[in-house]
N, C-alpha and C positions, 0 to 999 in steps of 0.2 A: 704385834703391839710392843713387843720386847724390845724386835730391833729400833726403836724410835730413840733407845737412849744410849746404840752404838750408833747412832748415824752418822756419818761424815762431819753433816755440816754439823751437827752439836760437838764433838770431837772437836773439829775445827776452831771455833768460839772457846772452848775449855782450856785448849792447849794454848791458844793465846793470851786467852787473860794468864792463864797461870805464869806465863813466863812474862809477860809483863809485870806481875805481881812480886815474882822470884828479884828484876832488876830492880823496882822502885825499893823492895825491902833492903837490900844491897847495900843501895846510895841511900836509905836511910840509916841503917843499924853502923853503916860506916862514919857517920856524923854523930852519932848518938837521938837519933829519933824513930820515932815510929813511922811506917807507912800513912797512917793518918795524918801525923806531923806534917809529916813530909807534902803530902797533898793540900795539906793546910794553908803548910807558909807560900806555896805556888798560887793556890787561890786568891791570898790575901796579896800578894804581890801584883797578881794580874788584875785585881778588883779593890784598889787602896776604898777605904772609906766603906765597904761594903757593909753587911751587917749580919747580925747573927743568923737571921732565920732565912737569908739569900744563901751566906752559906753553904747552912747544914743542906738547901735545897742544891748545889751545886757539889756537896761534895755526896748526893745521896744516902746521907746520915741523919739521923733524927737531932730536935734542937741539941736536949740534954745531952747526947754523944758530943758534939760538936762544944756546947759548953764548955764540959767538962777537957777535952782537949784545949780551948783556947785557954781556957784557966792555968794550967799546965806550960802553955808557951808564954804566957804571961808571967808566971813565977818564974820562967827561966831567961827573962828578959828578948826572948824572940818577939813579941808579940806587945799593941798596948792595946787598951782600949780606949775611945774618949767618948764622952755624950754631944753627939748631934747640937748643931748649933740649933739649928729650926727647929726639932721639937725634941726635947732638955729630956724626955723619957726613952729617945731610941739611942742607943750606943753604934760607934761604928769601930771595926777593928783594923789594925794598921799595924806595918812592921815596925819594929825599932831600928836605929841605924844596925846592931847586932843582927836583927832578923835579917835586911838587906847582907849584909855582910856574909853570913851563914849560909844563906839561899845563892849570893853572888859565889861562894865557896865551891857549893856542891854544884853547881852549873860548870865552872871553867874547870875545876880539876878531873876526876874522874867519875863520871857520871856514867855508868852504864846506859842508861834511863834515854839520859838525853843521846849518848853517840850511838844507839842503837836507833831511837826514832829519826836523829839528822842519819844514817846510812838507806832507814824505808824511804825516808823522804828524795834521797839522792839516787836509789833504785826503781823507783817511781816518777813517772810523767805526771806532770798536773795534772792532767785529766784524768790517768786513772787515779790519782788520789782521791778526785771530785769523787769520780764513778763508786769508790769503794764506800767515800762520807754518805753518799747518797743511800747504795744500797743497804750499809749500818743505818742509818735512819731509818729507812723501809721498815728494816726486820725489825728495828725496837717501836716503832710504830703497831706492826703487829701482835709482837711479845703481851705491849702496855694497853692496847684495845682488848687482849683475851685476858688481862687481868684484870680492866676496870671491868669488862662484863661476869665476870666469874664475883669480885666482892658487888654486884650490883644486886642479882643473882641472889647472891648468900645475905643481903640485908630484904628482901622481898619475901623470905622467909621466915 
């Protein structure tokens, strides 16, 4: 049962997120933002008008985390918010030209982030890129069916 947390494939999974990790902090601390930040203003670029709790769902962080960061890029003029024409209670978040700017910044200059993903992508055949998105889906399919059954479990209790 021990070796289940030297295994290959978990090794595998660790040591890439970790270096993905290692580059996104890079190209952020290099601009002056956080990894969050950084994940933030890409989300909100790729999803103009989005909203808060799409989000904190997209970047796998709770409201309040996510909050508290956009608050943050707001104070620092990256970020605005505005209230939803259709219904005046839901807010949606949006770059500023600065945020464009910033994000335009760190894309074309030196972006580890990005010329290490365009070099997998140029290493890679569409079809095993499909092949790899597929079997990562698989696995976190797996992953997220043994943990909704594990808190389903622990509330039956």
């Amino acid at each position: 049962m021990n070796d289940i947390f030297s295994s290959p494939l978990l090794n595998s999974f660790s040591d890439i997120n970790k270096q993905l990790y290692k580059l996104a902090k890079e190209d952020a601390e290099q601009n002056g933002l956080t990894v969050v930040q950084l994940k933030t203003l890409y989300q909100v670029s790729s999803k103009p008008n989005i909203g808060l709790v799409e989000l904190a769902e997209n970047l796998k962080l709770t409201n309040s985390t996510v909050s508290g960061v956009v608050d943050r890029l707001v104070n620092s003029g990256l970020l605005d918010r505005k209230i939803a024409q259709k219904d005046r209670r839901a807010v949606t978040i949006h770059l500023t030209a600065e945020g464009e700017q910033k994000l335009q910044q760190i894309v074309k200059e030196d972006s580890l982030l990005v010329q290490q993903l365009l070099d997998i992508e140029q290493q890679f055949t569409e079809l095993e890129i499909q092949q790899l998105i597929a079997m990562h889906k698989k696995i976190y399919g797996i992953l997220s069916q043994s943990n909704r059954e594990q808190q389903k479990g622990g509330s039956d209790s």
